[in-house]
N, C-alpha and C positions, 0 to 999 in steps of 0.2 A: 280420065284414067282412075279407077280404084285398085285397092288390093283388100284381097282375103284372108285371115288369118283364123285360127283355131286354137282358143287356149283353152284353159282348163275347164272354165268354169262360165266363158261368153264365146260369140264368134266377136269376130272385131273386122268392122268394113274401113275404110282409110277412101275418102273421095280427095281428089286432085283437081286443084281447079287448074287445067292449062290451057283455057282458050280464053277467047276477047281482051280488050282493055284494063276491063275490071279485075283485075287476078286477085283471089280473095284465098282465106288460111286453108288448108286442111281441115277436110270435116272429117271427124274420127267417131265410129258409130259401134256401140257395146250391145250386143244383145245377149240379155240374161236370158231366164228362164222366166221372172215377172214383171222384167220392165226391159225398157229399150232406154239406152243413155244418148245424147249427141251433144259432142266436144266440138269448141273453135277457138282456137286462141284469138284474143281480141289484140290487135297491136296498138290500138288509142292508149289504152291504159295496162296493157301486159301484162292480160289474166286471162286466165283460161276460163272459158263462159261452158256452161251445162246445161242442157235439160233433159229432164225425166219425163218419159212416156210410157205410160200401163201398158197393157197387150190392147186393152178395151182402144186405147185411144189411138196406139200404133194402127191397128186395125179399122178406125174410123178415117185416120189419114189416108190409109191405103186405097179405102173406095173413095173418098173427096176428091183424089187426083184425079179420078174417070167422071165424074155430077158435074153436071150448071149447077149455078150458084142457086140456091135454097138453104132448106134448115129440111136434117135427116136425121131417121134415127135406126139405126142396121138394127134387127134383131136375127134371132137363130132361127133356122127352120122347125124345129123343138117346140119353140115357145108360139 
């Protein structure tokens, strides 16, 4: 399950883990304008865990989910 939301200034995705075993935190996902944030609260230690993704690099994840494993490098039709 996710949810959608629309604030001012990001959209905000909200992923739900509710299947298997493993149930794992809430991924809460900020997308700006030049970066992409992703939140998990970590319950070992009860902090909230970050990371930061460029557009460049959100956009390299995006085609890595559909490749076999190699070493790539996306460029623009442009260049």
């Amino acid at each position: 399950m996710f949810t959608i939301e629309h604030d001012f200034d990001s959209t905000v995705v909200t992923l739900v883990d509710e299947e298997g075993p493993h149930f794992r935190e809430d991924v809460v996902i900020n997308a700006f304008d030049d970066c992409v944030t992703l939140e998990q609260h970590e319950p070992t230690t009860d902090r909230l865990m970050r990371v930061t993704l460029s557009m460049s690099q959100l956009r390299d994840l995006a085609a890595a989910l559909d490749l076999p494993e190699g070493a790539y490098q996306l460029r623009r039709e442009d260049e």
